[in-house]
C-alpha positions as CSV (number, residue, x, y, z in Angstrom):
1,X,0.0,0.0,0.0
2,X,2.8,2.3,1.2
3,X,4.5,1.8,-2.8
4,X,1.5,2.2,-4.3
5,X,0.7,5.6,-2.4
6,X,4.4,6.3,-3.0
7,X,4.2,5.5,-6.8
8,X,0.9,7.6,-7.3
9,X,2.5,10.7,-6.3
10,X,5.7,10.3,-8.0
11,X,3.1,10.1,-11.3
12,X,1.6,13.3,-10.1
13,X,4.8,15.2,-9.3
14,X,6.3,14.5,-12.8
15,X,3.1,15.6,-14.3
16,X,3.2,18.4,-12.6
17,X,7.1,18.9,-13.5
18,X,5.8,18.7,-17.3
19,X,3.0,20.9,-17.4
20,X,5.6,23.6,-15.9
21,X,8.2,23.2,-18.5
22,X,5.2,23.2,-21.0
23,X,3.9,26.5,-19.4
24,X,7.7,28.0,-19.6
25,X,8.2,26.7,-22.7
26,X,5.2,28.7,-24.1
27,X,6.3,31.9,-22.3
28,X,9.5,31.9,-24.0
29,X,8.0,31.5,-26.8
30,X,5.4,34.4,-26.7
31,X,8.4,36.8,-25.2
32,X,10.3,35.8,-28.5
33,X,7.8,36.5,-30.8
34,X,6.8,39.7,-29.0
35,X,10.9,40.6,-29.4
36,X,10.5,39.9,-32.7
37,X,7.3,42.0,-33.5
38,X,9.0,45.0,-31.4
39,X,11.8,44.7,-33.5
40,X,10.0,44.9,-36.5
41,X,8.0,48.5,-35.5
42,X,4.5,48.8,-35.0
43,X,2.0,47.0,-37.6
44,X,-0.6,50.0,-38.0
45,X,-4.1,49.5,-39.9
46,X,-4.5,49.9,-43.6
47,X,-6.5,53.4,-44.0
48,X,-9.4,51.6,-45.6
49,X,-9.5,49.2,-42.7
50,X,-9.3,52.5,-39.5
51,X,-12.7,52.8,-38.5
52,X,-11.6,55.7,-36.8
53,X,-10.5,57.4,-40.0
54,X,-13.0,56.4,-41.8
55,X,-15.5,57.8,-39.6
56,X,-13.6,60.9,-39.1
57,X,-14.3,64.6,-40.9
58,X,-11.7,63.8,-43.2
59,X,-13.0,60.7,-44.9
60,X,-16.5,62.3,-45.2
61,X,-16.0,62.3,-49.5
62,X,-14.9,58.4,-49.2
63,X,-17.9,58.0,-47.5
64,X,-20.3,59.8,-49.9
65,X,-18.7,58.0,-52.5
66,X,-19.5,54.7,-51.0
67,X,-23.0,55.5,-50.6
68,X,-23.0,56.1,-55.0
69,X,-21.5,53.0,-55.6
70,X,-22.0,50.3,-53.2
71,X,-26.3,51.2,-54.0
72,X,-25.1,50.8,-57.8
73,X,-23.3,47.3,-57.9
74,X,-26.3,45.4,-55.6
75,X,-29.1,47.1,-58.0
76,X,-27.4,45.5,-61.3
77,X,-26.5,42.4,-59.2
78,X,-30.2,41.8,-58.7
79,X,-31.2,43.2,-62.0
80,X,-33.0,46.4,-60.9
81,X,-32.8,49.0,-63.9
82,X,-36.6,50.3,-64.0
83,X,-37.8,51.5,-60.9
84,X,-41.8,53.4,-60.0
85,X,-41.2,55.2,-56.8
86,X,-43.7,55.7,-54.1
87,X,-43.9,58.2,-51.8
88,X,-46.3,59.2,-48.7
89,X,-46.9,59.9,-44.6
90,X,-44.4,57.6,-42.0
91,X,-47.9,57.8,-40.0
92,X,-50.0,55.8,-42.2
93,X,-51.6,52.9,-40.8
94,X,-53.6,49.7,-41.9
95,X,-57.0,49.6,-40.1
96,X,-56.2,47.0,-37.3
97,X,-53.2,49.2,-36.0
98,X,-54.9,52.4,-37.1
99,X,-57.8,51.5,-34.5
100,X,-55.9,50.0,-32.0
101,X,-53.5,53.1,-32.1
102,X,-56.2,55.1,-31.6
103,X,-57.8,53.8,-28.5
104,X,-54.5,53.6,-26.7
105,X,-54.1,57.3,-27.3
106,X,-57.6,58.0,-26.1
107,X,-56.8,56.1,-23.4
108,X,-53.6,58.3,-22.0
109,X,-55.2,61.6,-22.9
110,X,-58.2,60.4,-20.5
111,X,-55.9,59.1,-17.7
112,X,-53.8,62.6,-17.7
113,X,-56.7,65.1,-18.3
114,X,-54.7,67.9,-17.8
115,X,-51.6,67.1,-20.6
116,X,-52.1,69.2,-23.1
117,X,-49.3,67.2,-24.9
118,X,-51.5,63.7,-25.1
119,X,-54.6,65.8,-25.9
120,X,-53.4,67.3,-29.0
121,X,-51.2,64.1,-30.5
122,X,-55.0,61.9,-29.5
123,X,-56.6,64.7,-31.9
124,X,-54.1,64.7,-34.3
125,X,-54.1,60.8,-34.8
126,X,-58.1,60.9,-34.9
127,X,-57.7,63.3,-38.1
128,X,-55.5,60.9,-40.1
129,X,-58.4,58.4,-40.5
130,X,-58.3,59.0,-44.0
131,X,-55.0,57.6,-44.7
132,X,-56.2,54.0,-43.9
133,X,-58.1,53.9,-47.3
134,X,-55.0,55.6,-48.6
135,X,-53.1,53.2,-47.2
136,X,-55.0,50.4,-48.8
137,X,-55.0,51.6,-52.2
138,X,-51.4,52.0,-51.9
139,X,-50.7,48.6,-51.2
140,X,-52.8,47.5,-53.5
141,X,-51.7,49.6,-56.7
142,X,-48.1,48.0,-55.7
143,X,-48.9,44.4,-56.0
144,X,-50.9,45.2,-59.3
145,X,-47.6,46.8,-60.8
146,X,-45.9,44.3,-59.5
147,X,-47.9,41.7,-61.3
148,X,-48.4,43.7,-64.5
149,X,-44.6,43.5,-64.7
150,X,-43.7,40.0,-64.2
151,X,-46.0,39.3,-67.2
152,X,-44.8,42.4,-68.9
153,X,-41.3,40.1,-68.6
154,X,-42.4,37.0,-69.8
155,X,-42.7,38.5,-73.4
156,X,-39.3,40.4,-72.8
157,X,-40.5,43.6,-72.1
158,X,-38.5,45.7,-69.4
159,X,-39.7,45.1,-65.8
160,X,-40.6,47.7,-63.2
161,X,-39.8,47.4,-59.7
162,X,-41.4,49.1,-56.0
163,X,-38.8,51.6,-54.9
164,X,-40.1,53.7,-51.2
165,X,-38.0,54.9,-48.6
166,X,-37.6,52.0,-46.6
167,X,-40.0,53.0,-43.4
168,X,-43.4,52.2,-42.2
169,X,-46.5,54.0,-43.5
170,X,-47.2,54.5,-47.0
171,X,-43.8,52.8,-47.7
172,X,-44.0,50.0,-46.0
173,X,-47.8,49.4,-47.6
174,X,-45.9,49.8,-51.0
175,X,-43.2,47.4,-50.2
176,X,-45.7,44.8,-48.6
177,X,-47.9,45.1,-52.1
178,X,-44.8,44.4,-54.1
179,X,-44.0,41.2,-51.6
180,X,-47.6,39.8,-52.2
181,X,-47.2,39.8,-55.4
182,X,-44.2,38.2,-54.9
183,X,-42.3,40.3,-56.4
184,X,-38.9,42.1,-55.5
185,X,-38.8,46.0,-54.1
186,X,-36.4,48.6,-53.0
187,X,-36.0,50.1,-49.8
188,X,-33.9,52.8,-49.7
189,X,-33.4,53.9,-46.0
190,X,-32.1,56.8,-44.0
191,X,-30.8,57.3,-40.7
192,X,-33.4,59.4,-38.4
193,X,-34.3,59.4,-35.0
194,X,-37.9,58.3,-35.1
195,X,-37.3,55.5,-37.6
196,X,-35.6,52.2,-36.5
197,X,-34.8,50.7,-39.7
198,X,-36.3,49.5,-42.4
199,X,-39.5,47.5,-42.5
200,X,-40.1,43.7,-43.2
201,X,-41.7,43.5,-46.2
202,X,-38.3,45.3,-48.3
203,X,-36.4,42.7,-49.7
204,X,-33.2,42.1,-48.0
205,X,-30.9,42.0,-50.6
206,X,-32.1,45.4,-51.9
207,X,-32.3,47.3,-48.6
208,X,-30.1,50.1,-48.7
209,X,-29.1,52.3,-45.7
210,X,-28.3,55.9,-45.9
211,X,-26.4,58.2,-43.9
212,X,-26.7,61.5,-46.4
213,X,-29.8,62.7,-47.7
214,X,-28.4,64.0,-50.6
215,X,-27.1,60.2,-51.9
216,X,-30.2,58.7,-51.2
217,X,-32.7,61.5,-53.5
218,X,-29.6,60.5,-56.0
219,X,-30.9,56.8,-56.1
220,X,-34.5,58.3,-55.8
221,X,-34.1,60.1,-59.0
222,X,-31.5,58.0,-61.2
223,X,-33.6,54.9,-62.2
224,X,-37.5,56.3,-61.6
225,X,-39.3,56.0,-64.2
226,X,-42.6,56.9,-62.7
227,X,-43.8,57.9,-59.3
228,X,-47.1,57.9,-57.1
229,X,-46.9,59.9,-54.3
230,X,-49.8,59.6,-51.4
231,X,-50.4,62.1,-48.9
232,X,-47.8,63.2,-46.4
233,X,-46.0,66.0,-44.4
234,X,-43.1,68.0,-45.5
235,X,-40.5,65.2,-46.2
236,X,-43.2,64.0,-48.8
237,X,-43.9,67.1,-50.5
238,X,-39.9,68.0,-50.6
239,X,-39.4,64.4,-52.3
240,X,-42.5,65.5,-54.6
241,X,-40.9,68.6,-55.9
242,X,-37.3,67.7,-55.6
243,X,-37.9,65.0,-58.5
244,X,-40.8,67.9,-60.0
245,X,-38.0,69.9,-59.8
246,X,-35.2,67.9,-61.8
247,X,-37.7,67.6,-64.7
248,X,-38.6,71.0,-65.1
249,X,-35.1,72.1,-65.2
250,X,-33.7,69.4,-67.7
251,X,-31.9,67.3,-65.4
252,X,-34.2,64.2,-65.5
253,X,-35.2,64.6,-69.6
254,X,-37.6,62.0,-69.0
255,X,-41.3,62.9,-68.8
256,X,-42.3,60.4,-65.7
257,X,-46.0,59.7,-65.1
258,X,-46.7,61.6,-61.7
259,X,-49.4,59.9,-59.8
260,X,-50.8,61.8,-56.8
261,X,-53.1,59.6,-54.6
262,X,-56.0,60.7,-52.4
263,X,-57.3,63.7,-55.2
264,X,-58.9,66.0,-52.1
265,X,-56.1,65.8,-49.9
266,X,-53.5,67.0,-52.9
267,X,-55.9,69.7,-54.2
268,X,-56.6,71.1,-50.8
269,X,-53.4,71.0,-49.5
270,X,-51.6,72.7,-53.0
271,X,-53.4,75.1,-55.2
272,X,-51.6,74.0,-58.4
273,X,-53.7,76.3,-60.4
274,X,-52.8,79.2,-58.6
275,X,-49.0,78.4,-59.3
276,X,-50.3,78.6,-63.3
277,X,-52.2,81.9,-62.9
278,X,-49.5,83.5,-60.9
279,X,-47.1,82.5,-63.4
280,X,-44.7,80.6,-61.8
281,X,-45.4,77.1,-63.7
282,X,-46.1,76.5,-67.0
283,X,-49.4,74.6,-68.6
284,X,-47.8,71.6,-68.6
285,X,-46.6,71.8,-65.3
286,X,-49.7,71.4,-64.1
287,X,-50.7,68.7,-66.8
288,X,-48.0,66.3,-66.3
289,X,-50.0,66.0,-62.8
290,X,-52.7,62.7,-62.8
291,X,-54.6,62.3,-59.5
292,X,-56.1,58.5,-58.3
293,X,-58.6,57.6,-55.5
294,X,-57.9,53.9,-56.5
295,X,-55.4,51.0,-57.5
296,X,-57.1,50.7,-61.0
297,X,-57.2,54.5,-61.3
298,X,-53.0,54.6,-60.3
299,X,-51.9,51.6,-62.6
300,X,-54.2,53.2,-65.3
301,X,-51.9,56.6,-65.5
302,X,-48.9,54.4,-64.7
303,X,-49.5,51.9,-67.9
304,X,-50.0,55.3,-69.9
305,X,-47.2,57.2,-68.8
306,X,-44.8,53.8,-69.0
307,X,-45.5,52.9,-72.3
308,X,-45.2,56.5,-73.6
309,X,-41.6,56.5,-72.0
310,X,-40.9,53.2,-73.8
311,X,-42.2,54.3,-77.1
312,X,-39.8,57.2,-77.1
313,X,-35.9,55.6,-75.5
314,X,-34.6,59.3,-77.0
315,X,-36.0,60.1,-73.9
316,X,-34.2,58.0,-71.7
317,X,-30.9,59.3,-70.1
318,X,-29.9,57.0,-67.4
């Protein structure tokens, strides 16, 4: 008993002994290579690889230029050259959330009586009712374009994708039409405060987030070849007449079919006639204008406006 006890530690103590040498062995080792490193001088980053650079002041043109080309190479990877843009509010709502959006407003404007805050965003929410039907004719005018290309592409005709801004609301009604449909569609994101991404129904592999404003109204502008624009706040009506804009002055040479959805809301809102009679905009100014209160009244003025495009490719400077 006494050997065996005796022979069981001596096994132990030379494992021990081994494990050492193994441990200083390794040590050596690492100071070597470390000697060797030092020796060598430092092993900075590439610039393209400093995050800190590249995030810095002084990369701010690289970065604009990767938000022109990096948009550029996935859109002809996935074969996106013709693209109908929608527009219209963030705040837009289906009629489930709509409803249910409402009552929980009601709700904390009831249970703080004296916020003037919650009063005024409950009465506020109450008078965008009417962008649920909006909202549906939207969604619905997307998946019809959406199916009136595919076939359009089984005869080899050009296709036509859904191209929004990437958020909820009106986009995100556009980009779920496209997806029922089953079709592909273009989200092309920016970074704000009260938007957390972009939403579901985009598909993935064209989802595109932007940092500049500027580079995204770029790939607003460079492949539409018609837009429908439903009602909205100010970040709709400056994408409206930024791309109005770039037509009447020659830069897009184009003449896009303009669809304005939800005909009360656009002719209360802006009284294009009184831009005519003032002389500020010319006849057809005002003509190139086509309003729609439904799907069939949208794709109608789209069909139109497409076809004229492809029946005259003089036009067409992309």
């Amino acid at each position: 008993l006494f050997r065996f006890s005796l022979g069981a530690a001596l096994r132990d103590l030379f494992s021990l002994v081994r494990k050492l040498i193994d441990a200083m062995s390794k040590r050596a080792r690492e100071e070597e290579e470390a000697s060797s490193s030092n020796a060598n001088g430092p092993k900075p980053p590439k610039a393209y690889k400093n995050n800190d650079f590249l995030n810095s002041g002084e990369a701010r043109l690289i970065r604009v230029m990767c938000e022109l080309e990096e948009p550029k190479g996935r859109l002809e990877q996935n074969d996106v050259e013709n693209i109908v843009m929608f527009f219209g509010s963030a705040r837009a709502k289906p009629k489930a959330q709509y409803e249910a959006a409402v009552k929980e407003a009601e709700a904390k404007a009831n249970a703080s009586p004296n916020d003037e805050r919650l009063r005024e965003a409950f009465q506020r929410l109450k008078k965008q009712e009417f962008l649920v039907g909006m909202f549906d004719v939207v969604r619905e005018t997307c998946r019809q374009l959406t199916e009136w290309s595919a076939k359009r592409a089984t005869s080899g005709l050009p296709e036509y994708h859904v191209g929004t801004g990437g958020g909820p609301g009106m986009m995100a009604a556009a980009n779920e039409g496209a997806a029922q449909a089953k079709g592909k569609s273009i989200g092309l994101g920016i970074s704000v405060p009260f938007e957390d991404g972009l939403n579901p129904w985009v598909t993935p592999s064209l989802g595109f987030e932007f940092h500049y404003f500027f580079t995204r109204k770029f790939w607003m502008s460079l492949k539409c070849m018609g837009l429908v624009v439903a009602p909205g706040g100010f970040g709709t009506c400056d994408e409206l007449f930024e791309l109005l804009t770039l037509m009447q002055t020659g830069k897009i040479k184009r003449k896009l079919p303009i669809v304005l959805i939800g005909t009360k809301f656009w002719r209360d809102c802006i009284q294009w006639d009184a831009f005519l009679h003032y002389g500020m905009i010319s006849e057809y100014d005002v003509k190139q204008l086509r309003f729609a209160d439904t799907a069939e009244e949208a794709m109608a003025h789209l069909i139109d406006g497409i076809e004229a495009l492809e029946a005259s490719p003089e036009l067409i400077d992309k």
